[in-house]
N, C-alpha and C positions, 0 to 999 in steps of 0.2 A: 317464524323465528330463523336466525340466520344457521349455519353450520358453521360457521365462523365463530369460535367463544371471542370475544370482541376482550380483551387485556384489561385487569384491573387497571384503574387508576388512570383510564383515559374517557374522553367524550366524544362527542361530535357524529358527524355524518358519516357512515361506512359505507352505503350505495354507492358513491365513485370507488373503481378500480382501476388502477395507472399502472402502468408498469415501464421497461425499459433495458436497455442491451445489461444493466447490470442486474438486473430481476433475474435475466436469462442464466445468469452461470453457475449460477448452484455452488457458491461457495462452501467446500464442507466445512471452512472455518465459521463460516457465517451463524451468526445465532435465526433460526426459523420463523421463529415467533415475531422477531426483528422484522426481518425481509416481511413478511405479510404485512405488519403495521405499516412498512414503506407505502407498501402497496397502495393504502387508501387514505390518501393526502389529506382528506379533509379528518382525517380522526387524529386528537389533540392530546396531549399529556392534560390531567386536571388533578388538581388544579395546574395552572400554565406556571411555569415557572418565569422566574424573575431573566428578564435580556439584558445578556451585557454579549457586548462585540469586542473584537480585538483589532490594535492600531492599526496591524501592516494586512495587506491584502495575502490571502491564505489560501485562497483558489488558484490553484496555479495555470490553468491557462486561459483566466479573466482576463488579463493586460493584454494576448499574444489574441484572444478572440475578437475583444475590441478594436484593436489595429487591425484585425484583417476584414471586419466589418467597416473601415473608415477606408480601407484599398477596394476591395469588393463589391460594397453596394454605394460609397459615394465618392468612387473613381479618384481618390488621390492617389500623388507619387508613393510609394512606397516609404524612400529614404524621408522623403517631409512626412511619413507619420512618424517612424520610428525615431527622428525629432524631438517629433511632439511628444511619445512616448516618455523620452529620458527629461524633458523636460516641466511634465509635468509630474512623473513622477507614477507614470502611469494609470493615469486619473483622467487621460485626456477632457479635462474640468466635465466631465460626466456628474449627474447629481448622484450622492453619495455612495460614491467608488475611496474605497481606503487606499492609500498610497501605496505603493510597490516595496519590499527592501531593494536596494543596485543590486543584490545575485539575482532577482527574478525578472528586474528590467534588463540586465546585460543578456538573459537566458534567452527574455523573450525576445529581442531584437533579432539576436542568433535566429531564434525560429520560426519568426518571419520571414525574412528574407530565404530561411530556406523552404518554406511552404509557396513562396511566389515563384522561385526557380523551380520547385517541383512541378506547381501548377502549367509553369511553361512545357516544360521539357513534356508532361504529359499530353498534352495539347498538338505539342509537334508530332509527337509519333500517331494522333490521331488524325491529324493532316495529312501525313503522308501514306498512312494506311484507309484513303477514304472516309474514315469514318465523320459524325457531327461532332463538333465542336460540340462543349457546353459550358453555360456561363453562371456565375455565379446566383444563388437563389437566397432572399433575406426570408421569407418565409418560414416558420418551423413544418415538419410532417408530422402526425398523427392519425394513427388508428382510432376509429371513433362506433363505438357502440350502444347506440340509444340515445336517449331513456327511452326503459322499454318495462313493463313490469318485473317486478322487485322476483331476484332465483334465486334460490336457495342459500346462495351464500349473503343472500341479504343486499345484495347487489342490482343496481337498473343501469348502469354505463360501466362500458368496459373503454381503456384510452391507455393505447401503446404510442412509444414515442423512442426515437433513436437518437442520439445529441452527436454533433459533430456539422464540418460545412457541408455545404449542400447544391449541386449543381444540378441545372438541367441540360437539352441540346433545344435547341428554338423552336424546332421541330415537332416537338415532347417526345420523340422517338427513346430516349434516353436519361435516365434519372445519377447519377450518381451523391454515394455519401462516404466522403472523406472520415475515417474513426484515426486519432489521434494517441500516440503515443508519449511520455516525455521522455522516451532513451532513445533506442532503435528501435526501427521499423519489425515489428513482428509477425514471422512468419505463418501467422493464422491466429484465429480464434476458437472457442469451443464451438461447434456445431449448433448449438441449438442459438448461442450470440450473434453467429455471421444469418441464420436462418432469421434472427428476429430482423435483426439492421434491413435487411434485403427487403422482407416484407414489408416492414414501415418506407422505404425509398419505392415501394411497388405500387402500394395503394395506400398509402399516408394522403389524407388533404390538408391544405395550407389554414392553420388555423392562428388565432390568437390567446390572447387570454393565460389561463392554466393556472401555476401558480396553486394555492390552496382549495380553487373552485376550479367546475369542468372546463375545457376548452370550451370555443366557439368558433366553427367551421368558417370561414372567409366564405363570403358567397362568392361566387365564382366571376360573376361579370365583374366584379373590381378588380379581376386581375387579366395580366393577359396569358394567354391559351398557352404558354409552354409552362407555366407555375401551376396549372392546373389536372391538366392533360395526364393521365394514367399511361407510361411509358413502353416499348416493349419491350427493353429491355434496362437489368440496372449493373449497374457497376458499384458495390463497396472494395473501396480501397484505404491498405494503412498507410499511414504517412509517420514516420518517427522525427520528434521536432526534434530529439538530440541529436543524429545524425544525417538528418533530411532526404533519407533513404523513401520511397512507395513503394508497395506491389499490392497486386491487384489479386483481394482474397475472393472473389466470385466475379461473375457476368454471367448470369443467366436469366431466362424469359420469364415469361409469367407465369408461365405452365411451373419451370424449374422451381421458380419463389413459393407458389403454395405448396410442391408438394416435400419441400426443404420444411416449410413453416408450418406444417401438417404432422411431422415424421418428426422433427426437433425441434423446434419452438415453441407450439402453442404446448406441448405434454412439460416443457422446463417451466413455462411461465405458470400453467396453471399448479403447478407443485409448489411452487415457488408463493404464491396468493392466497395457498389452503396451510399453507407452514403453520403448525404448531410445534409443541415443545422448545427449551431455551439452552442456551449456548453462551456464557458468561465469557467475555473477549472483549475485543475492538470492536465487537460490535453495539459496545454500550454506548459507547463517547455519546452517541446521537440516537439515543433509543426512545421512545417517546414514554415507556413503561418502565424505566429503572426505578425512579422514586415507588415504583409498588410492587416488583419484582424480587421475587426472593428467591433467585438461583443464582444471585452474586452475593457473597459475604462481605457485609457490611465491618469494616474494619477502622473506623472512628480515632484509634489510638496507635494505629502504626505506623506514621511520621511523626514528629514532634516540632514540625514547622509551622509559622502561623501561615492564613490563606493572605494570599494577596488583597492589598487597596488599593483601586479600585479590584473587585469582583472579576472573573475573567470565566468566557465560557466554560462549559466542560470540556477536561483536555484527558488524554492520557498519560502513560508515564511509565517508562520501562528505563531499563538499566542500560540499553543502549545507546538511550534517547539522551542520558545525563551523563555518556561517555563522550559523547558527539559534544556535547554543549559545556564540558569541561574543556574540549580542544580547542574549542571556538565557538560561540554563542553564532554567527552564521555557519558556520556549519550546519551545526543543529538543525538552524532554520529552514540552510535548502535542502540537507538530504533529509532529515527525520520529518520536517512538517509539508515542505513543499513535494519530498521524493525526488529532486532532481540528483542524478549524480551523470558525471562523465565516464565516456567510456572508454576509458584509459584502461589499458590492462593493467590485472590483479599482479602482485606479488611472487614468485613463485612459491612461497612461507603460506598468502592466503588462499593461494588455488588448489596448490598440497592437503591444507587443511580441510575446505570446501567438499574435496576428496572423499579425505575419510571420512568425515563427517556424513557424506551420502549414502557411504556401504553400510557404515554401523546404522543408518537410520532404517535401511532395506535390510539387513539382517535382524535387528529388535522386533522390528515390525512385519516377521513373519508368524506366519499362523499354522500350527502351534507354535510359539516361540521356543527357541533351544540356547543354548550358549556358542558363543563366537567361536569358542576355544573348539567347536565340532564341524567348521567353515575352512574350506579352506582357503591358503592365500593366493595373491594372482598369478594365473599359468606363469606369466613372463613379470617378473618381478621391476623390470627397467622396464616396462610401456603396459600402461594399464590406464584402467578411468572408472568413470560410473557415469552413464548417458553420455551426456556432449562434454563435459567434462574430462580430459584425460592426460595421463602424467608421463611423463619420460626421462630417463636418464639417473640423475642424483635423488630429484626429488619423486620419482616413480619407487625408487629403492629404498627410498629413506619412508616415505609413505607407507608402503610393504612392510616396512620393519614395526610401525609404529601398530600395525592393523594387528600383526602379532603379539605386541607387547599387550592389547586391551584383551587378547586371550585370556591372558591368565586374569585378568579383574572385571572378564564382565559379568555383568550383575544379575544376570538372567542365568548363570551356572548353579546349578541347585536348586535352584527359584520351583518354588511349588505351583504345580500347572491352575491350582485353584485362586492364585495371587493373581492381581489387577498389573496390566504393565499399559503404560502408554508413552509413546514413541513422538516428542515434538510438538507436548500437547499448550495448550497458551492458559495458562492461568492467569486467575483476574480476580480483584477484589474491590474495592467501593468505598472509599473516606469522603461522608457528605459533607464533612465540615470544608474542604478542601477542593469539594466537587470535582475531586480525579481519579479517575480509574486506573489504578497498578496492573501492568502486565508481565508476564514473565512465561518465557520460553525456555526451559528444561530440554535436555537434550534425551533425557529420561525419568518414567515416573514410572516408580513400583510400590505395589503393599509390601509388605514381609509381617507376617506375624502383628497386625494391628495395628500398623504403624505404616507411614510412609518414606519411601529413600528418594531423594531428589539426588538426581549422577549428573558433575556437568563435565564432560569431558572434552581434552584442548589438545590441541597437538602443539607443542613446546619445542622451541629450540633453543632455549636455556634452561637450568634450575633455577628454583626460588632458592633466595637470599636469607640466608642466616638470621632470624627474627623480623623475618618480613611478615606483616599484618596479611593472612589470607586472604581477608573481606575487601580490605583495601583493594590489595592488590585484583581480582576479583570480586566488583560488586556485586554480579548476580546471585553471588553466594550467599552474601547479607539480606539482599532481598530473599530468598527461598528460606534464612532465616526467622524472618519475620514472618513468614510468608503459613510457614509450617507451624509456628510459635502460637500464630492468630487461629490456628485451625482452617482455613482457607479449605483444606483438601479432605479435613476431616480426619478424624482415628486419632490416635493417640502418640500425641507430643515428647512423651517420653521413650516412646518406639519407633521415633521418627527421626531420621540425620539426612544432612545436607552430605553430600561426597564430591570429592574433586579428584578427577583424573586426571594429571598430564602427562601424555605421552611421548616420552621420546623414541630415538632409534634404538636404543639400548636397553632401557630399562620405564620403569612409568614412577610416578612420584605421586602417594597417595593419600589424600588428606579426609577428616571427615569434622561435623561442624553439629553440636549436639543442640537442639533449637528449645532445648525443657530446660539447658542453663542459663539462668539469666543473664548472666555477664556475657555470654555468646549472644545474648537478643541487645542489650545493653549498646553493643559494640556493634553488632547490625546497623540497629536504629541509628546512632549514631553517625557511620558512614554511609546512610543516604540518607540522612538528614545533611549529611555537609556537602553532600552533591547539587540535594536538590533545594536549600536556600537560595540562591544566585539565581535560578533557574526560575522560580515559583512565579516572583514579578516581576522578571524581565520582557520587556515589549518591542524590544529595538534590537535587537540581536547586531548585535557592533559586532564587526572583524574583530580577531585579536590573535594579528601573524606569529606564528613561531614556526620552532620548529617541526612540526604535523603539516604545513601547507605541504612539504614536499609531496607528501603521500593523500593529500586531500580531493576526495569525488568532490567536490565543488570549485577549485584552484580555477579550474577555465573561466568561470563567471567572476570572480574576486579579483578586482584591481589592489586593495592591502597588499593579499597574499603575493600576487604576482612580484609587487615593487618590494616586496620583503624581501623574495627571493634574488632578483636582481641586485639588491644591495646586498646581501649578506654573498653571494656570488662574487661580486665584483670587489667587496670588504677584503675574501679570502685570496682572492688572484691577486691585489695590492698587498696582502700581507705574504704569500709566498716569492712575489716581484721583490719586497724589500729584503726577506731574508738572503736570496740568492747573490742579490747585491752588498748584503753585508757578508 
């Protein structure tokens, strides 16, 4: 019998175990029970549920992998794929490949061309410092264990795999694997991530296959000796498609690989394969045990929108997601579903914010928790930060000032040491008729006396407006409305209140939001049901420029936005040319 309680409500075969650089990180957000079910590909939800796909291509560096597998292993120009890319729409007529939206075709072109310059520029400095060259490898790597009699966890093949490109030197002297970012290039990985990557480029063999069943090892004589060849040494490096930045997170031998993948790796993955207990999150969207799962609250009546026709996979659904896609349905698309955004600097309004937002998150969530109001503020009130984050001058002082203002209302002053606090924690809940799972991010979550307080706190550089609608104006509120209303968190609804902070330099502006009045849940429902209408069945995420493109992470990729702004630019320069001349 396995040690593995194998998940209500699924079947199939558990003896394959697979794992992968994302197995490796130990997401505390991650649900456990999740990650292990990843683990073992061939174990199935049952019954299977009903397949429906969606129009536009949603993997986002599907189109930029394909192009560089058409430059790579069958030596086209460059510029004639990227071409072919925009013209087919990133499909390069591949059998069925969904078509691209133009923000993730303009994205990918972008990072291509800068993955082929980087490729260069990496290559030269290898020329010139001696070293081998190495050339691109179509082959996948895999770790390969067994079949070998069935252990304890009910298991006979173990199969690691690292995804990314893949080179070798002709020689086999050298292995490298490119790991891919979509912003900038990132300065590392966790340890036991860069330990697994290394190990799979150390002694990974070139295999086929995978997919829902095991691999199957390439026998060696069909290929030639540097695709086969165990290296001595390997190079993983990151490559950032957004800013086409590399640097090289290791080189080390063989000796180094195992005992990196001995000391951090194999103890993440194997934690990570024995994962029990559940974590209600993002990590449902694609959980193979939801339909029989009961650590997400099934919440059936808290939208009042009907599901879309056709059907569309499981999605999620947060309050930010319907803020984005009120400004622009591609927005939405690139930053909330694909994640791309540019790296344009923040605001000084949103880096200010970003700010405090990190102190109050590292002062709540200290143990034993105290009130802020016993913290003091920063030595130098004009240069301060939190990490790599840091502030200066107006908005260092003005930040200072606001840090003080949550003094006197945070919510942890008096708070009984026996109450529950949780600091940024993601709540989730499950409408099956809708097949989407609601997320929500709280800036704070406490008991008080049986009940629960949901705190979102903002740092503000206006008041709210004289009968301005709360919810409106802040949707998350309305969600945490419902949220609390449906019982989501449990305890009792008449003991429970939504609260809004907003902080200025002067004073804080303080509102609370009772989730056991109906007209309050009424009024919720209400405004995200009118967000998420429009939202529900759309499949085409069309531009729709205004005024937001200015301040828009996706504006680089969007031809609309651009020509909006140029016209409305060039509108205002002929409207101030004629007044001056009248």
């Amino acid at each position: 019998m396995s040690s593995w309680p194998r998940p209500a409500g699924t079947s199939g075969d558990i003896k394959l175990v697979r794992t992968n650089l994302g197995t490796a990180r130990l997401d505390p957000r991650d649900c456990p029970s999740k990650r292990s079910s990843d683990a073992r590909p061939m174990l199935t939800a049952y019954p299977a549920p009903a397949e429906h796909a969606e129009t536009l291509q949603d993997f986002t560096l599907k189109v930029f992998m394909d192009a560089l597998d058409l430059i790579e292993h069958d030596c086209r120009d460059p510029e004639e794929v990227i071409e072919e890319l925009r013209r087919t729409n990133g499909t390069f007529g591949l059998y069925r490949r969904r078509e691209a939206h133009p923000l993730l075709l303009s994205w990918s072109a972008a990072a291509v061309r800068r993955f082929v310059t980087a490729r260069l520029s990496d290559q030269r400095a290898r020329r010139a410092a001696g070293l081998p060259l190495t050339v691109p490898v179509r082959d996948a790597w895999a770790l390969r264990a067994g079949p070998r009699p069935v252990d304890a966890r009910g298991a006979d093949t173990y199969e690691t795999t690292a995804w990314g490109r893949r080179f070798a030197a002709l020689d086999g002297s050298t292995r490298e694997l490119w790991l891919l970012s979509f912003g900038a290039a990132k300065d590392g990985r966790p340890e036991a991530e860069a330990a697994v990557a290394a190990y799979v480029a150390a002694r990974g063999r070139p295999v086929s296959g995978g997919w829902k069943k095991r691999y199957a090892v390439v026998p060696a004589e069909r290929l030639e000796p540097h695709r086969t060849a165990f290296p001595g040494r390997v190079r993983v490096i990151e490559f950032g498609c957004g800013d086409g930045a590399y640097k090289e997170l290791l080189d080390w031998n063989q000796q180094e690989v195992r005992q990196h993948f001995t000391a951090d790796g194999w103890p993440a993955l194997s934690e990570a394969i024995d994962g029990t207990g559940t974590r209600p999150g993002s990590s449902c969207v694609d959980c193979k045990t939801l339909a029989s799962c009961d650590a997400i609250a099934r919440t059936p009546d808290l939208l009042t929108i009907a599901p879309p026709e056709p059907r569309r996979p499981r999605r999620s659904l947060s309050v930010t997601d319907l803020r984005a896609y009120r400004d622009c349905p591609a927005k939405f698309h690139a930053t909330r579903q694909l994640k791309l955004r540019s790296a344009k600097p923040e605001s000084p309004e949103v880096r200010r914010g970003r700010v405090v937002d990190d102190v109050l998150n590292l002062r709540h969530g200290g143990t034993p928790y105290r009130s802020c109001a016993k913290f003091p503020g920063p030595a130098d009130p004009a240069s301060w930060g939190s990490g790599a984050l840091q502030l200066s001058g107006k908005e260092a002082r003005d930040g200072a000032a606001m840090l003080e203002q949550h003094g006197f209302y945070c919510p942890l002053d008096g708070l009984d040491a026996a109450e529950e606090v949780r600091v940024q924690y993601q709540v989730a809940c499950y409408d099956p008729g809708l097949d989407l799972v609601l997320i929500a991010t709280p800036d704070l979550l406490h008991t008080r006396n049986g009940g629960w307080v949901w705190r979102e706190t903002k740092t503000a550089s206006r008041y709210l407006y004289e009968g301005e609608s709360l919810m409106k104006r802040y949707p998350q509120l309305a969600l945490g409305v419902l949220m609390l209303a449906a019982g989501v968190l449990g305890g009792d609804a008449k003991r429970s209140r939504v609260e809004l902070e907003l902080l200025h330099t002067d004073d804080v502006t303080f509102e609370e939001l009772d989730p056991s009045r109906p007209r309050a849940v009424d009024e919720a429902r209400e405004v995200i049901a009118e967000l998420a209408r429009p939202w529900i069945g759309d499949r085409n995420y069309p531009a729709a420029p205004g005024r937001h493109c200015n301040s828009c992470e996706a504006l680089e990729w969007c031809r609309p936005g651009n020509e909006h702004l140029v016209t409305t630019e060039n509108r205002t320069r002929n409207t101030a040319e004629a007044e001056r001349e009248f």
